[in-house]
C-alpha positions as CSV (number, residue, x, y, z in Angstrom):
1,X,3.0,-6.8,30.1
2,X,-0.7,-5.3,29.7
3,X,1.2,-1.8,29.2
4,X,3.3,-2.8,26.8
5,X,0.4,-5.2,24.8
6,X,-1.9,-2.0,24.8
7,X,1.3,-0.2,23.2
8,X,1.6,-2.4,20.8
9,X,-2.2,-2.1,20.0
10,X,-2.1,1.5,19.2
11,X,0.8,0.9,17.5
12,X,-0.9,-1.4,15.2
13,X,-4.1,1.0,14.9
14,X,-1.2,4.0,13.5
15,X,0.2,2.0,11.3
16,X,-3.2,0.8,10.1
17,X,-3.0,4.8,8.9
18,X,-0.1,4.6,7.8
19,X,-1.5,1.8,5.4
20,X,-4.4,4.2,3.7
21,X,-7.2,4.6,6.4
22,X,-8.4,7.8,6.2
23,X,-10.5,7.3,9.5
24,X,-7.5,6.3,11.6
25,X,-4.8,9.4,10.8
26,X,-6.1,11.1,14.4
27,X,-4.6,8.3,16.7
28,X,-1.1,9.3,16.4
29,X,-2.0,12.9,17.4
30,X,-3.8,11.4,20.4
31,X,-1.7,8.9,21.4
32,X,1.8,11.3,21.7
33,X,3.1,12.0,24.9
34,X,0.9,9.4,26.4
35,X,2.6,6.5,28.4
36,X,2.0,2.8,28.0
37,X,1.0,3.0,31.7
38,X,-1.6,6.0,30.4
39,X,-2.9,3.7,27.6
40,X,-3.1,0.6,29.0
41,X,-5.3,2.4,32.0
42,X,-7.1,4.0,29.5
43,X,-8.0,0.5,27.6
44,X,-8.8,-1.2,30.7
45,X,-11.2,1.4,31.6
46,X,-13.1,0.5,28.5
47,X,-13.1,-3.1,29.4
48,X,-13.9,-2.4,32.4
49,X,-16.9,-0.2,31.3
50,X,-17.6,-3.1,28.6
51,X,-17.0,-6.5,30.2
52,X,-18.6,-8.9,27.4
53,X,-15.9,-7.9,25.1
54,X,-12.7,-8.9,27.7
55,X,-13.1,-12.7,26.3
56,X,-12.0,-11.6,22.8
57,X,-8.9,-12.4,21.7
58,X,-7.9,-8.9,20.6
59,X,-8.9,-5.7,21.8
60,X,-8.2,-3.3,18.8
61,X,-11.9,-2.2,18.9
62,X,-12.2,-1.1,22.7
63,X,-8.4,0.3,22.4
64,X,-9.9,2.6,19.1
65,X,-13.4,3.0,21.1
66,X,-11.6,4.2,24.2
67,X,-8.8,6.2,22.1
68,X,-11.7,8.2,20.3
69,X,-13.7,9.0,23.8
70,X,-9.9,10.0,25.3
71,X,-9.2,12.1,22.5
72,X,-12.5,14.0,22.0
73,X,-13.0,14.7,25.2
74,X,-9.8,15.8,25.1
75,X,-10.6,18.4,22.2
76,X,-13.9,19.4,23.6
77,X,-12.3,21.3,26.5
């Protein structure tokens, strides 16, 4: 359930592109090929790393925090 609600998250962060964000056009790049296994580990990490934000009742901005750190560190090496 967690995999598939951290999905669904960066599903709703592409779309957000899709709806004329310039800011967000880099998730889908980051985001393909990953698993929802992969991105929910990768959200939970950030939650873990940032526990006063687990009581809020959506975690679009630690998914996009932890996305961006994923995918720049990514590009960096």
């Amino acid at each position: 359930e967690q995999a598939t609600y951290a999905m669904g998250v960066a599903d709703g962060l592409d779309l957000a592109a899709t709806l004329k964000t310039p800011g967000l056009f880099w998730i889908n790049p980051c985001v393909a090929g990953m698993t929802s296994d992969q991105i929910r580990d990768i959200l939970k990490a950030e939650l873990d790393a940032r526990p006063s934000e687990r009581h809020l009742l959506m975690v679009h901005r630690a998914l996009y925090q932890a996305l961006w750190k994923a995918c720049r560190d990514s590009h960096e090496r």
